[in-house]
C-alpha positions in Angstrom: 5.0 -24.2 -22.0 7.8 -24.7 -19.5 6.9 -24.1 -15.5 9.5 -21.7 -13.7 12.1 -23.3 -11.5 11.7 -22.0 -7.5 14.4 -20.1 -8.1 13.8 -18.3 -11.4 13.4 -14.8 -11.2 10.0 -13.4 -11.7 9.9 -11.2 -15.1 8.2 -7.5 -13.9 6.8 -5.5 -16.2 6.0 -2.8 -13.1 6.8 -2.5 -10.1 6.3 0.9 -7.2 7.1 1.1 -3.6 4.6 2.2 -1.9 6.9 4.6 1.0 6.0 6.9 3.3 6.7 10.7 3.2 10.2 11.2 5.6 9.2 13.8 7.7 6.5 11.1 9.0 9.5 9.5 10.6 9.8 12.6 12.5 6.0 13.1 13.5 6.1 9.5 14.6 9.4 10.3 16.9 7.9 13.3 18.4 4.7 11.7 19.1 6.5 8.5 20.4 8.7 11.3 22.6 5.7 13.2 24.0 4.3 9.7 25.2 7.3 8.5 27.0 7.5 11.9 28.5 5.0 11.6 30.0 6.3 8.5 32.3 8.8 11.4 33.9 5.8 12.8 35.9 5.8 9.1 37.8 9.0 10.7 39.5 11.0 7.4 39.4 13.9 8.4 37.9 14.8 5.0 36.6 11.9 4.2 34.6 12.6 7.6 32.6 14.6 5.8 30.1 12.4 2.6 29.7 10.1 4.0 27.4 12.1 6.1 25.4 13.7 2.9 24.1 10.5 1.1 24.0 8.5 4.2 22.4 11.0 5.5 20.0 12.1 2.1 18.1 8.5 0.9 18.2 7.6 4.3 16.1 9.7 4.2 13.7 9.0 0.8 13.1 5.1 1.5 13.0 6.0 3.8 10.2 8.2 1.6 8.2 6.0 -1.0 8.6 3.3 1.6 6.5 5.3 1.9 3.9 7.2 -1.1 3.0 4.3 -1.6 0.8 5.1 -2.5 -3.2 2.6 -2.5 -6.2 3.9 -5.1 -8.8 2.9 -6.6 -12.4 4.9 -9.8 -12.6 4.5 -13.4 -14.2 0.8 -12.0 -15.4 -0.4 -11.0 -11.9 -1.0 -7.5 -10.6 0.5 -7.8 -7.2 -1.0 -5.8 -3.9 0.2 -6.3 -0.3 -0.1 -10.2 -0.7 -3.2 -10.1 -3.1 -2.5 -11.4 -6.8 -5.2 -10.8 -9.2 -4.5 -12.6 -12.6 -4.3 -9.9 -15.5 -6.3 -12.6 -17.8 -9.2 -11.1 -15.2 -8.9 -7.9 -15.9 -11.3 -6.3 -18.4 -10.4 -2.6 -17.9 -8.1 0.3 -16.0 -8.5 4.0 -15.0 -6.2 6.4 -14.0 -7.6 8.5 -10.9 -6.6 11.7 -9.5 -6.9 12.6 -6.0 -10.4 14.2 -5.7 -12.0 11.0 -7.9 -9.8 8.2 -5.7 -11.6 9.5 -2.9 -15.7 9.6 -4.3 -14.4 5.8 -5.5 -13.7 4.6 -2.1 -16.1 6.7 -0.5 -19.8 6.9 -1.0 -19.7 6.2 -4.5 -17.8 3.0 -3.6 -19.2 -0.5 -4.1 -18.5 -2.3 -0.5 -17.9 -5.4 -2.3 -14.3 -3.6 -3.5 -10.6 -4.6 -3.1 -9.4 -1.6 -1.9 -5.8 -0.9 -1.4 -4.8 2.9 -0.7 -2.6 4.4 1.5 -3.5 7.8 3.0 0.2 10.0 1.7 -0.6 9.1 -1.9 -3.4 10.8 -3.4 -3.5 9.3 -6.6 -4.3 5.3 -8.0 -5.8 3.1 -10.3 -9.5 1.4 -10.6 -9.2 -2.2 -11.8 -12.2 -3.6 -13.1 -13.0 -7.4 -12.8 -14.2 -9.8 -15.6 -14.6 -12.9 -13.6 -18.3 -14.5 -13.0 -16.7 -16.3 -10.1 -15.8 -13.5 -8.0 -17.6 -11.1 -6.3 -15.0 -8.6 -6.2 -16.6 -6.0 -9.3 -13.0 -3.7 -9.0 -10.0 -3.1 -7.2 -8.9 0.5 -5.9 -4.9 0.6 -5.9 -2.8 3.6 -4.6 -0.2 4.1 -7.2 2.2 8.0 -7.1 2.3 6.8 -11.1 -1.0 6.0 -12.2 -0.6 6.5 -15.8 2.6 4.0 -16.0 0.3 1.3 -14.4 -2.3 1.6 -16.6 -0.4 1.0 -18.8 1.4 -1.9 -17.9 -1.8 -2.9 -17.0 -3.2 -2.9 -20.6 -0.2 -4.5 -22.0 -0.5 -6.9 -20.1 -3.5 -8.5 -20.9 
């Protein structure tokens, strides 16, 4: 078996952004705009438009920032915001529907966990473990197609 060169592209067998809804561009911009509002009660005129360019910008970048976010099965790794867990670790996936996803990372939830979620979607995946070594029993990843990962998931291993 051969090692990839630096540059060879990775070969994905899934992959989702994880994006935020649009029209929480626009609650970020109105929230961002009823903050730097407020700096027009000070009276100084000039500092009026300071933090509209600070406030605005800074918003919509908070919000991008939230959902730049990717889920990704490549090279035999599942792939989460900078975590890799190897698929050769992976003894079993479930596909979880809103109300579930929620008693998984809630009370029913081990604290141990990797948990992964993002509030918009209300669907994932439960990834369990089969490595003695780590004390990690699952991982709990937001996915909009939950179904396609398990899948990928289980043809993976």
């Amino acid at each position: 078996m051969t090692d990839p060169s630096p540059g060879a592209r990775a070969e994905v067998g899934y992959r989702e952004r994880l994006v935020t809804p649009w029209w929480w561009y626009i609650v970020g911009i109105g929230v961002a705009s009823l903050l730097a509002g407020e700096f027009g009660l000070s009276g100084v005129a000039l500092t009026i438009w300071i933090p509209f360019c600070t406030l605005l910008p800074l918003a919509v970048a908070v919000v991008w920032w939230l959902g730049h976010s990717t889920v990704e099965i490549a090279d035999g790794e599942l792939r989460v915001r900078g975590a890799h867990l190897p698929l050769s670790d992976v003894s079993g996936a479930v596909a979880l529907d809103a109300p579930t996803l929620r008693r998984v990372v809630g009370r029913e939830g081990d604290p141990a966990a990797y948990v992964s979620i993002r509030p918009w979607i209300g669907s994932g995946v439960q990834v369990w473990l089969d490595d003695p070594e780590d004390p990690t029993p699952y991982w709990v990843v937001s996915s909009r197609r939950p179904e396609e990962l398990v899948r990928a998931l289980r043809a993976g291993r």
